[in-house]
BAKOL-318480 format. One line per 5 residues: their letters; for each residue z, x, y of C-alpha. Coordinates in steps of 0.001 Angstrom, whole numbers. Example, Ala and Ser with C-alpha at 12.3 -4.5 7.8 and 13.67 -1.06 7.14 Angstrom:
AS	7800 12300 -4500 ~ 7140 13670 -1060
This chain:
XXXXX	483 7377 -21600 ~ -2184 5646 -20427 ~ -5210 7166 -18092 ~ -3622 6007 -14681 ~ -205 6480 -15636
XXXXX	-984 10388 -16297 ~ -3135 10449 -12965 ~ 44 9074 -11300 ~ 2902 11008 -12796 ~ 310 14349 -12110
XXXXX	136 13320 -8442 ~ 2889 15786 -7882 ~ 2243 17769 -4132 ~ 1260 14837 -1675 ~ 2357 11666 -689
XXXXX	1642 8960 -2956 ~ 1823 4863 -3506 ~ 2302 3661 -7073 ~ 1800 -94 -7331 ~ 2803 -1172 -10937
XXXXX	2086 -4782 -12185 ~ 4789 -6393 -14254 ~ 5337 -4589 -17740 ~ 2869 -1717 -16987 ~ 5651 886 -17420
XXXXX	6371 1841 -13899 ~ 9837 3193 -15075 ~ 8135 5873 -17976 ~ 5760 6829 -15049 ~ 8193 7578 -12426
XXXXX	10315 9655 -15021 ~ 7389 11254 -16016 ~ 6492 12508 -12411 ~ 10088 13923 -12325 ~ 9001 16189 -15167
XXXXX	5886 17040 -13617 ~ 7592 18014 -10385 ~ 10759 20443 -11155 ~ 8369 21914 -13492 ~ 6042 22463 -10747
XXXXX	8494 25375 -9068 ~ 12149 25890 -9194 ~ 12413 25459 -5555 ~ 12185 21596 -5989 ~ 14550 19244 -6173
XXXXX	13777 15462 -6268 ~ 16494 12384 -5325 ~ 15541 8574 -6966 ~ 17037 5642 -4916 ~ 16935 2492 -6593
XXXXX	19102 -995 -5548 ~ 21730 -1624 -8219 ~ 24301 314 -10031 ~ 22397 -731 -13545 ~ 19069 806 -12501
XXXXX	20777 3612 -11293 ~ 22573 3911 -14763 ~ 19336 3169 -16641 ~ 17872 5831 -15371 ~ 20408 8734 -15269
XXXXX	20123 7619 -19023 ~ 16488 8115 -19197 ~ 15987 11510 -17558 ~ 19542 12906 -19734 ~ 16773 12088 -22494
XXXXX	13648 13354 -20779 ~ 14593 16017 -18832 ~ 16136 20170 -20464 ~ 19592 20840 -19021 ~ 18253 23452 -16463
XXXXX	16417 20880 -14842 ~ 19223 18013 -14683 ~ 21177 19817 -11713 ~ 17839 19107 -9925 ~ 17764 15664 -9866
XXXXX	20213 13102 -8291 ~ 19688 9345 -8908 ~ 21437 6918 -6444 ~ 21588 3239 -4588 ~ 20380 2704 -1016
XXXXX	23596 1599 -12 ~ 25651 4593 -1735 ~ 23424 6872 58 ~ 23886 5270 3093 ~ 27913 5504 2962
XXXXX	27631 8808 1937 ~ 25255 10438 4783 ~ 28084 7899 7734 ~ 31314 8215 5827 ~ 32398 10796 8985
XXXXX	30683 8814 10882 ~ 31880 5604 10612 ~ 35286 4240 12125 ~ 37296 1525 10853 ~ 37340 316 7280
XXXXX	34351 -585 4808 ~ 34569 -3988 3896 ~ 33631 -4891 459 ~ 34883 -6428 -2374 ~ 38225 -8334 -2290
XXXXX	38338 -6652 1215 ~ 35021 -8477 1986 ~ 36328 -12131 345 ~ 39366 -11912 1929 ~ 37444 -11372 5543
XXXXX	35111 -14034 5028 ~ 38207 -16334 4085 ~ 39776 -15472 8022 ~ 36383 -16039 9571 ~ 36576 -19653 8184
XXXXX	39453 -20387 9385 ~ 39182 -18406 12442 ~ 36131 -21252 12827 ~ 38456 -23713 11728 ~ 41233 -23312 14006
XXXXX	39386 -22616 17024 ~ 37304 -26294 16729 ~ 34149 -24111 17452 ~ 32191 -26351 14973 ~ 33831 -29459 14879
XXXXX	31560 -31780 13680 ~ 30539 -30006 10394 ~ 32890 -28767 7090 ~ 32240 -24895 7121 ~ 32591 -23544 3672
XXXXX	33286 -19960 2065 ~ 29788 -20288 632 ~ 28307 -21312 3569 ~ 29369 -18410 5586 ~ 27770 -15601 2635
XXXXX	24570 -18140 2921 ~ 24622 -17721 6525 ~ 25297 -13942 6603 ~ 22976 -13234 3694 ~ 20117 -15026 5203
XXXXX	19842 -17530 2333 ~ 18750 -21617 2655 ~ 21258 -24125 3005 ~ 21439 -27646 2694 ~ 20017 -29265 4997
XXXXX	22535 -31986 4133 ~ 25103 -29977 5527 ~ 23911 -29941 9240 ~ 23612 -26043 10341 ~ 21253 -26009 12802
XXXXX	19990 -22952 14429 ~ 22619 -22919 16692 ~ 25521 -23254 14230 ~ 24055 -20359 12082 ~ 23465 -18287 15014
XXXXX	27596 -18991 15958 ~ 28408 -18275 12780 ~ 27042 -14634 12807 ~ 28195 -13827 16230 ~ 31981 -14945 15002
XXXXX	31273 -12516 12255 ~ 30202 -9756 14476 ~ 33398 -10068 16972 ~ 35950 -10474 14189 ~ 34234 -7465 12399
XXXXX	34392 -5332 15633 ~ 38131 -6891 16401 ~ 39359 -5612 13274 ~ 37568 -2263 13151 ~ 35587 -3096 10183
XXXXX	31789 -2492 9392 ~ 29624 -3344 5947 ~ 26949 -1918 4521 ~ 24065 -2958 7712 ~ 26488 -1189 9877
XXXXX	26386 1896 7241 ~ 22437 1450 7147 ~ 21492 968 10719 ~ 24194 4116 11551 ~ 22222 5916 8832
XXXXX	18850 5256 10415 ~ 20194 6414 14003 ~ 21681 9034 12845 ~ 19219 11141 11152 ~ 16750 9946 14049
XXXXX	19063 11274 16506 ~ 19255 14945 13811 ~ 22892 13899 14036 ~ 22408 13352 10296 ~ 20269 15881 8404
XXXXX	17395 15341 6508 ~ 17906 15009 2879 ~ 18702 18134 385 ~ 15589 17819 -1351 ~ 11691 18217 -1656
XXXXX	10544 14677 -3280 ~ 12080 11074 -2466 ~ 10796 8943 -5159 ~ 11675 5133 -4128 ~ 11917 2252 -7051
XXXXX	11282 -1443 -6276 ~ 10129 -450 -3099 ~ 9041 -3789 -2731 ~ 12621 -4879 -1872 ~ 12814 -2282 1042
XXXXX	14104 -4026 4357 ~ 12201 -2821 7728 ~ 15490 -176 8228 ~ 15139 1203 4787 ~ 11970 1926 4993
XXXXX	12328 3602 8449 ~ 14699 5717 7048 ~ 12034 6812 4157 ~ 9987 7198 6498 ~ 11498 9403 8366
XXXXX	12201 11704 5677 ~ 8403 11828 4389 ~ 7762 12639 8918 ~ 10456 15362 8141 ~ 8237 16902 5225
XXXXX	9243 15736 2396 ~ 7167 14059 -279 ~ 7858 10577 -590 ~ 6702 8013 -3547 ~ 7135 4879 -3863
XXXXX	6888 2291 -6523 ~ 6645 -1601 -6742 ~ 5105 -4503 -6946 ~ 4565 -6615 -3938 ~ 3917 -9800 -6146
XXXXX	7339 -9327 -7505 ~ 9208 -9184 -3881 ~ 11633 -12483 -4396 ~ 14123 -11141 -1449 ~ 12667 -12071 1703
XXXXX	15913 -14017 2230 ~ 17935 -10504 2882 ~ 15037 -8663 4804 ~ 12741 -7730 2303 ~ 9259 -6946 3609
XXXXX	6821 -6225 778 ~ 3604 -6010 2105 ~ 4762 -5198 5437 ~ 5841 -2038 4221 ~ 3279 -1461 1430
XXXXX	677 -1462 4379 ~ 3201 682 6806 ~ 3379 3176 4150 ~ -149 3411 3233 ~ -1030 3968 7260
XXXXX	1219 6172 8194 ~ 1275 8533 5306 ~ -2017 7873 3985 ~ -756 8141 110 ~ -2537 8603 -3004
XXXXX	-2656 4811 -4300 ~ -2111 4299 -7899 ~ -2862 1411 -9448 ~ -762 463 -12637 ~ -2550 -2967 -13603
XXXXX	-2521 -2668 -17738 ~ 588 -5176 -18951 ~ 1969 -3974 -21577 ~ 4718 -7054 -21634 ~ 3037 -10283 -21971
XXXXX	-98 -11759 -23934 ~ -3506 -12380 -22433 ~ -2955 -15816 -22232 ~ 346 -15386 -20283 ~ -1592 -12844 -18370
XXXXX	-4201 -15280 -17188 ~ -1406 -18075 -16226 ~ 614 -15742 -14113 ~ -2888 -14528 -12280 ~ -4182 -17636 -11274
XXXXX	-246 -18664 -9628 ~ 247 -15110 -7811 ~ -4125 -15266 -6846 ~ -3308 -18295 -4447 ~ -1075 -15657 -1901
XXXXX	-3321 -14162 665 ~ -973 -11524 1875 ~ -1051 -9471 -1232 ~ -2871 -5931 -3021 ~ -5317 -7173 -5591
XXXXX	-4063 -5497 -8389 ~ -6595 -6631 -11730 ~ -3969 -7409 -13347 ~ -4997 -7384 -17449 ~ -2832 -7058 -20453
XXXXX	-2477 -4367 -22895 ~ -1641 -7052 -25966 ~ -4382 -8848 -28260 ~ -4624 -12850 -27725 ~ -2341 -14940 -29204
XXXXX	6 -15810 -26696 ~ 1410 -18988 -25655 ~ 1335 -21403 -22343 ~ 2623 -24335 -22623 ~ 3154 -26901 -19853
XXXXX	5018 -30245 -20119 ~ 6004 -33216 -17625 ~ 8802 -35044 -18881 ~ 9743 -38776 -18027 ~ 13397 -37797 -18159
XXXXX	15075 -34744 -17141 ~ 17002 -35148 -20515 ~ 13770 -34182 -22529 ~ 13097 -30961 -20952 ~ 16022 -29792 -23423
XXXXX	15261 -31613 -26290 ~ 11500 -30181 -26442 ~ 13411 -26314 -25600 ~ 15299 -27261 -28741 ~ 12679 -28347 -30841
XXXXX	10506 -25112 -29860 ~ 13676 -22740 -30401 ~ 13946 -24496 -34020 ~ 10546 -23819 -34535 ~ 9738 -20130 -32994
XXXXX	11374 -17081 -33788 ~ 12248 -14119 -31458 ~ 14216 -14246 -28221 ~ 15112 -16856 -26195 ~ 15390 -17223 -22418
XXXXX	15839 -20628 -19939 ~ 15440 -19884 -16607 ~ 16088 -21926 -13884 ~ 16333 -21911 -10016 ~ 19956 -22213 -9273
XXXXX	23203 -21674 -11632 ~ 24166 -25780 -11027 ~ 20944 -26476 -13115 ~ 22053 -23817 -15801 ~ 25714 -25403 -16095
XXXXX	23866 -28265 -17320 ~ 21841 -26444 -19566 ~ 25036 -24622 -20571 ~ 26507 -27947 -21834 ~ 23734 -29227 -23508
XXXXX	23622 -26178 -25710 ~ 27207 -26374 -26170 ~ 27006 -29939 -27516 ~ 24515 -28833 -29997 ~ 25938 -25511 -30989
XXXXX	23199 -23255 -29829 ~ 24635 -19876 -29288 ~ 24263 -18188 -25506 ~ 25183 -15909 -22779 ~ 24717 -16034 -19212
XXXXX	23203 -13278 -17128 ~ 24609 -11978 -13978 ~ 26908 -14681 -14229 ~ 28265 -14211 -18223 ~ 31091 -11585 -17609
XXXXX	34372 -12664 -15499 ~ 34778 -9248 -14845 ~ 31787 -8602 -12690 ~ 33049 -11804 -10018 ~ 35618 -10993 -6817
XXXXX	38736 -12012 -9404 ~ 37336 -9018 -11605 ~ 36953 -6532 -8763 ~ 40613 -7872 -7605 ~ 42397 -6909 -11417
XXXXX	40713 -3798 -11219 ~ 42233 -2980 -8105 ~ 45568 -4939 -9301 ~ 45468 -2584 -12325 ~ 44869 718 -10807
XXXXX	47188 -175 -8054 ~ 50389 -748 -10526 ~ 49452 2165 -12792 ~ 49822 4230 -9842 ~ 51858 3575 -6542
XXXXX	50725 5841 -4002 ~ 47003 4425 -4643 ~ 47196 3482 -1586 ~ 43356 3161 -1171 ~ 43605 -131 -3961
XXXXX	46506 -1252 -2256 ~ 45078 -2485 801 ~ 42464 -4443 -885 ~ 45250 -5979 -2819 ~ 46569 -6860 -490
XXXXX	43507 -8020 1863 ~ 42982 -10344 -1386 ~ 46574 -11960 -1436 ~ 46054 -12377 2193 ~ 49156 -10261 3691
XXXXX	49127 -10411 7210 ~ 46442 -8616 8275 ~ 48258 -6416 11295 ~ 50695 -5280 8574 ~ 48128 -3983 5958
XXXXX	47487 -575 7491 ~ 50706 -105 8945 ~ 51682 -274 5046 ~ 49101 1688 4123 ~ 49511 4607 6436
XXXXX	53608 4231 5565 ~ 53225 4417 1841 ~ 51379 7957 2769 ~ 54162 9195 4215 ~ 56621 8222 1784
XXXXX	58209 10703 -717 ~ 58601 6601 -2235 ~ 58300 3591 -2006 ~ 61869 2938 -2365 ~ 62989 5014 1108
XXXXX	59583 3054 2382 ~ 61718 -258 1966 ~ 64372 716 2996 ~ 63813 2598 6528 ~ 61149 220 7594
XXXXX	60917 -2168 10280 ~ 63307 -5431 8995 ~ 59592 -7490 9444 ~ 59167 -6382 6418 ~ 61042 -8005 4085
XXXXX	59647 -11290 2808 ~ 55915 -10133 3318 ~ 53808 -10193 354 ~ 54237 -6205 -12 ~ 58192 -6484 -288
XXXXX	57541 -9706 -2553 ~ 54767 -7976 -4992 ~ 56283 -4805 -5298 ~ 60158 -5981 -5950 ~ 58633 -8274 -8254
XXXXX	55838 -6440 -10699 ~ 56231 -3057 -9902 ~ 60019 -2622 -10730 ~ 59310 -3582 -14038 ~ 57381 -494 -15488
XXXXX	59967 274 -17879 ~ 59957 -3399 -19545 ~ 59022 -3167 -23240 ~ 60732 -6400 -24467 ~ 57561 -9104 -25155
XXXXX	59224 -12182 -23663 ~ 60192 -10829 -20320 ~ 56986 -9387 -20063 ~ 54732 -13122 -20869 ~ 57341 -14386 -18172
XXXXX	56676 -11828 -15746 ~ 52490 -12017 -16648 ~ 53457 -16190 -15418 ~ 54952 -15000 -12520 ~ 52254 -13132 -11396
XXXXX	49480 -15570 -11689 ~ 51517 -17998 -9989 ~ 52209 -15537 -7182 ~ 48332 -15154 -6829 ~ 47494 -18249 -6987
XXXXX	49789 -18976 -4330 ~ 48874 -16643 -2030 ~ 45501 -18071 -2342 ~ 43559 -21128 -667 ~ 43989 -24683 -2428
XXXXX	40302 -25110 -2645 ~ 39645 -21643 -4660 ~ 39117 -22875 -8083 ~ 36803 -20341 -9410 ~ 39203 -17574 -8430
XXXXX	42228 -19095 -9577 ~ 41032 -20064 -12950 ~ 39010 -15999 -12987 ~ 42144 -14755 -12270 ~ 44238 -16042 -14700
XXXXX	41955 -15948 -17622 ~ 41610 -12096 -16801 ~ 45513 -11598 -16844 ~ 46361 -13832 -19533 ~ 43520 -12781 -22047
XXXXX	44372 -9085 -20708 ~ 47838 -8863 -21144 ~ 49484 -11617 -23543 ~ 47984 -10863 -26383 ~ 48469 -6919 -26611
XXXXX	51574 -5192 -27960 ~ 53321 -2188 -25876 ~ 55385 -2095 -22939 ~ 54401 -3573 -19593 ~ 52694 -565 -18265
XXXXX	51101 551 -21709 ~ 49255 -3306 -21490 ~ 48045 -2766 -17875 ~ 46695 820 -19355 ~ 44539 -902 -22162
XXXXX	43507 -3511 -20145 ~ 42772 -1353 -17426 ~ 40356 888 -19815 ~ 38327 -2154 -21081 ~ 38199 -4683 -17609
XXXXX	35976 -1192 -16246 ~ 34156 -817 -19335 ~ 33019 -3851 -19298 ~ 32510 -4512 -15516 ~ 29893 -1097 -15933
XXXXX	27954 -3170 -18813 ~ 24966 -4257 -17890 ~ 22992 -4522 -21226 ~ 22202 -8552 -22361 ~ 22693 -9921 -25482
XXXXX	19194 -10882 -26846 ~ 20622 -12087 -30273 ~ 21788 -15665 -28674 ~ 20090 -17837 -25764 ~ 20211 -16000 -22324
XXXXX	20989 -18498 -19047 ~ 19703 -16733 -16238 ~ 18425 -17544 -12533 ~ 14427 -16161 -11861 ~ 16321 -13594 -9759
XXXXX	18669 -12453 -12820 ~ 15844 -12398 -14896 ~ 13810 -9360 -12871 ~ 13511 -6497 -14902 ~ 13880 -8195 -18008
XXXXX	11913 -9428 -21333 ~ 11676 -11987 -23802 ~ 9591 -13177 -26603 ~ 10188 -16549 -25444 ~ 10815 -17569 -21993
XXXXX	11509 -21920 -21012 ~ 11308 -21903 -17214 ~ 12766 -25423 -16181 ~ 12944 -27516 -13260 ~ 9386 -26812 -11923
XXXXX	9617 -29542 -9649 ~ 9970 -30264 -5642 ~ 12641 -29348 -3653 ~ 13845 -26752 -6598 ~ 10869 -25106 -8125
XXXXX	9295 -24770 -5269 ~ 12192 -24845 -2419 ~ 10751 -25752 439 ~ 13446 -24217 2918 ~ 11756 -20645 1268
XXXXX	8055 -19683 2189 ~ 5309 -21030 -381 ~ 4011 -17110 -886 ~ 7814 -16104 -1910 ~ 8204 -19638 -4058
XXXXX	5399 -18275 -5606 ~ 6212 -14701 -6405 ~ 9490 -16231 -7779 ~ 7547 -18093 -10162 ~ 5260 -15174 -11368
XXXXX	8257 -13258 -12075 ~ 9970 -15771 -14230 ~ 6575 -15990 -16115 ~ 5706 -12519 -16412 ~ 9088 -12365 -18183
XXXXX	7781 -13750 -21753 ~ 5729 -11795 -23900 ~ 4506 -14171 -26192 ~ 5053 -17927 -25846 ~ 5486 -19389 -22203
XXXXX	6909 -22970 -21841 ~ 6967 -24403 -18230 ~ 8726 -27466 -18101 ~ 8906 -30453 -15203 ~ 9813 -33771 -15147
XXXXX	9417 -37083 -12885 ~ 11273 -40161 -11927 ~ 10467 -43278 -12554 ~ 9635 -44472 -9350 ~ 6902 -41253 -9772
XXXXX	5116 -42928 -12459 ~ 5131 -46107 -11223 ~ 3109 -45362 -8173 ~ 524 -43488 -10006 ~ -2975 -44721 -10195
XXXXX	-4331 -42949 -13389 ~ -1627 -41151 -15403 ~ -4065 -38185 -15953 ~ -3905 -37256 -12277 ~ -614 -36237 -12742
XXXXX	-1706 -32816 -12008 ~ 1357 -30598 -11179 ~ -312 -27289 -11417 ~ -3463 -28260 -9646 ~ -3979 -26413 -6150
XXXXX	-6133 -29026 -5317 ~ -4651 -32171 -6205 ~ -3982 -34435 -3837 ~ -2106 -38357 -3593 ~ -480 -40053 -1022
XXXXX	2397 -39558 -960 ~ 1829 -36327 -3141 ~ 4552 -36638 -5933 ~ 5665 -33832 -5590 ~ 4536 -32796 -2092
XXXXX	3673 -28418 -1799 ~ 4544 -28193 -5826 ~ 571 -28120 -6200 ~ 186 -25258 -3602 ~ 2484 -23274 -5689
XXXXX	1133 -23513 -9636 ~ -1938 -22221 -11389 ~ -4705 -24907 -11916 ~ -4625 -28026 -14192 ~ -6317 -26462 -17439
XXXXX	-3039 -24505 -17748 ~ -1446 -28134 -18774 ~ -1628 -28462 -22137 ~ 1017 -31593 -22466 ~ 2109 -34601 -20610
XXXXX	5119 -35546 -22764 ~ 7290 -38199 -22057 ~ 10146 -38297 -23880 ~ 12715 -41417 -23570 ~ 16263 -40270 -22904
């Protein structure tokens, strides 16, 4: 370990601030100042919240390794949001929507808008409504003004309440009043340790904060030039300088890269250097030159992936395009196709991590077991049964020696609902061993899904009967043996998480956090995508730096122009993308200059004819 890593994991009996440049080994610290506390007395006991499942994974993993047995029991690594439903589960009344619950919701609050004509001149879509909700851009094509977003929250809010439902805000603003109020105590333990604290929200932090104003050590660790979720509350260096006034924390500075080249290094600096609102960090690099930054602007969009495939061809190691949005990467997915370059998508490559994935899971568990009642309801939230009947259902099947006498003794309104219809059909047929009747009854099922759902849901349909099809046809056994197996591997692989650096990885800059390649191609630096002018310039920025900071030896940045562009330009060697100061009227591509790292990063103008 390195001097300042040591002097950070040692920091073990105050308060302290760990800011940890890209690649500088933040995670090895942290686990390191796990050690160094439970070691420190038997009477402590530390708890590690992170954001995703995958960190949280990662680093059970890591401290298994790290840590003897008799210390394990001592540590407890969780999400923000798991916490959260843990500390309100009593608390809470109504049901937790999420997952196929949570699409199936969203579905009735577009129509809901629908049918009630409340925004009659504009076409309301599914992904629309999770833009609105989640806080991110949207097409200004489309017509939402502030007023039509601000509708479209408050219709979520009263159908929420109207159907005794909350989601995970709910969970974290209950969490936040609650242990405020002492209803909810503080948390079993003597050290909160807090990674990507960077992403903390103004409520999540309140509610570390009032842990560390309840006596227990707190430290957190981030970066606040790699804070790329503004868009769902994120406050970076908000918090940062909350934290450091309030609790008046040891700072440590992680600045040594141990990722990327120099020359990468220097790149990335003189992009992130341009935010005001930031810690100065000196960030350096732990690697020898010999790195690579390369910048092109193309003629044609076309010739962005002809130069990536003449660099792949020529440079060895692994290979990453990333690109704003997953339309550009479908693209990019073709091309690669076309000339048989093998790759995977990230965050978007497995089927079984979409809503159709979460659905079969809940499909499968629900026919390998009947009084699962728990799965049944999202099932059935998902093949949109009338929503008065799905807990009247629920709440029956609990009661029921089975589900037989259930049938049978309730209410005639029954019969013909999706329930009666699903259950006569599929479930009667646990017995079935004979192949045919079993590929005619998988047929029957997709159709019945795809029925109950909208027209307009392609991605679903299609998810959903890839997953059944490729799931059950091809596997021998009777029909509850097949849901078994495919059961089993649908949840082993919707807990992968690990990519597949052998081919190509597709991936957004937001996919790519966390990750590393020896070769990165960033694409589509250009106005209106790379930077997005609906998203502050500062975050546009910090977006940028982390797709950078992902490559550890050859960067390629690529851009490209139209042809009206280049015909307006004066001198062809003003075409200056990644010059702060350039300036043309009209600019050619307007704030894209207040975004990049000055012109002696461009090493290439290359135009390329389609």
């Amino acid at each position: 370990m390195t001097l300042e890593q040591e002097s950070a994991a040692n920091d073990v009996n105050n308060h302290s601030l760990i800011l940890a440049t890209a690649g500088s080994g933040k995670t090895k610290t942290l686990i390191e100042k796990v050690k160094n506390v439970l070691k420190k007395s038997y009477d402590r006991k530390v708890i590690l919240v992170t954001f995703t499942n995958a960190a949280v994974n990662e680093m059970q993993e890591r401290l298994e390794i790290a840590l003897p047995q008799s210390s394990i029991n001592r540590v407890s690594v969780t999400t923000f949001h798991r916490q959260f439903l843990n500390q309100t589960k009593k608390l809470m009344q109504g049901k937790l929507l999420i997952g196929a619950t949570y699409f199936n919701f969203i579905e009735r609050l577009k129509n809901y808008i629908e049918n009630e004509h409340l925004l009659p001149e504009l076409k309301v879509t599914f992904s629309d409504i999770t833009s609105i909700l989640n806080d991110q851009p949207l097409d200004e094509k489309k017509g939402f003004d502030k007023d039509a977003v601000k509708l479209v929250k408050e219709c979520y809010q009263e159908l929420k309440k109207k159907n005794h439902l909350y989601d995970l805000d709910d969970a974290t603003r209950r969490a936040v009043e609650g242990t405020l109020s002492g209803e909810i105590p503080l948390l079993n333990c003597t050290d909160l340790m807090i990674d990507e604290f960077q992403d903390t929200d103004l409520l999540q932090y309140e509610w570390i904060a009032l842990q560390g104003r309840g006596g227990i050590n707190l430290t957190p660790v981030g970066d606040d030039d790699q804070s790329i979720y503004s868009w769902r509350g994120a406050r970076s260096y908000e918090t940062m300088l909350k934290f450091k006034d309030e609790f008046k924390p040891n700072i440590h500075m992680l600045a040594k890269c141990f990722r990327c080249r120099p020359e990468i290094i220097d790149a990335s600096k003189n992009l992130i250097e341009f935010n005001k609102d930031r810690i100065p960090k000196g960030m350096v690099s732990g690697k020898e030159i010999g790195g690579t930054v390369k910048t092109y602007i193309h003629k044609f969009k076309k010739s962005m992936l002809l130069t990536f495939l003449e660099n792949y061809n020529k440079y060895d190691g692994e290979w990453a395009i990333l690109s704003r949005t997953n339309v550009a990467l479908d693209s990019i997915e073709e091309f690669l196709i076309e000339h048989e370059v093998a790759y995977s998508r990230n965050n978007q490559t497995s089927i079984f991590k979409t809503s159709a994935g979460d659905f079969v899971i809940k499909l499968c568990s629900y026919l390998l077991n009947k009084f699962a009642h728990y799965h049944l309801s999202e099932v059935l939230g998902y093949l949109k049964e009338d929503e008065n009947l799905i807990p009247l259902i629920s709440e029956s099947i609990k009661s029921n020696s089975d589900i037989e006498s259930y049938l049978n003794n309730y209410d005639q309104s029954i019969n013909g609902t999706v329930f009666e219809m699903f259950y006569s059909n599929y479930y009667l047929f646990e017995n079935t061993h004979d192949s045919k009747e079993i590929s005619t009854r998988i047929d029957l099922l997709i159709d019945f899904i795809i029925e109950r759902r909208s027209k307009g849901d392609k991605l679903n349909k299609c998810a959903v009967e890839t997953l059944l099809l490729e799931g059950l046809k091809i596997k021998t056994g009777s029909w509850f043996e097949r849901i078994k197996l495919y059961s089993d591997k649908i949840k082993e692989q919707n807990s992968k998480s690990e990519i597949d650096k052998s081919v190509v990885t597709l991936t957004t800059y937001h996919g790519s956090k966390g990750l590393e390649w020896t070769n990165v191609a960033i694409f589509d630096v250009i106005h209106e995508t790379m930077p997005n002018m609906q998203s502050p310039i500062d975050e546009e920025r910090r977006l940028l730096f982390v797709g950078m900071t992902r490559a550890e030896q050859r960067l390629f940045i690529h851009s490209y122009l139209n042809k009206a562009d280049i015909d307006d330009l004066k001198d062809v060697g003003e075409l200056a993308l990644f010059k702060k100061d350039y300036e043309y009227n009209p600019p050619i591509t307007s704030d894209i200059n207040d975004v990049c790292f000055p012109s002696e990063f461009i090493e290439e103008i290359y135009y390329t004819n389609d």
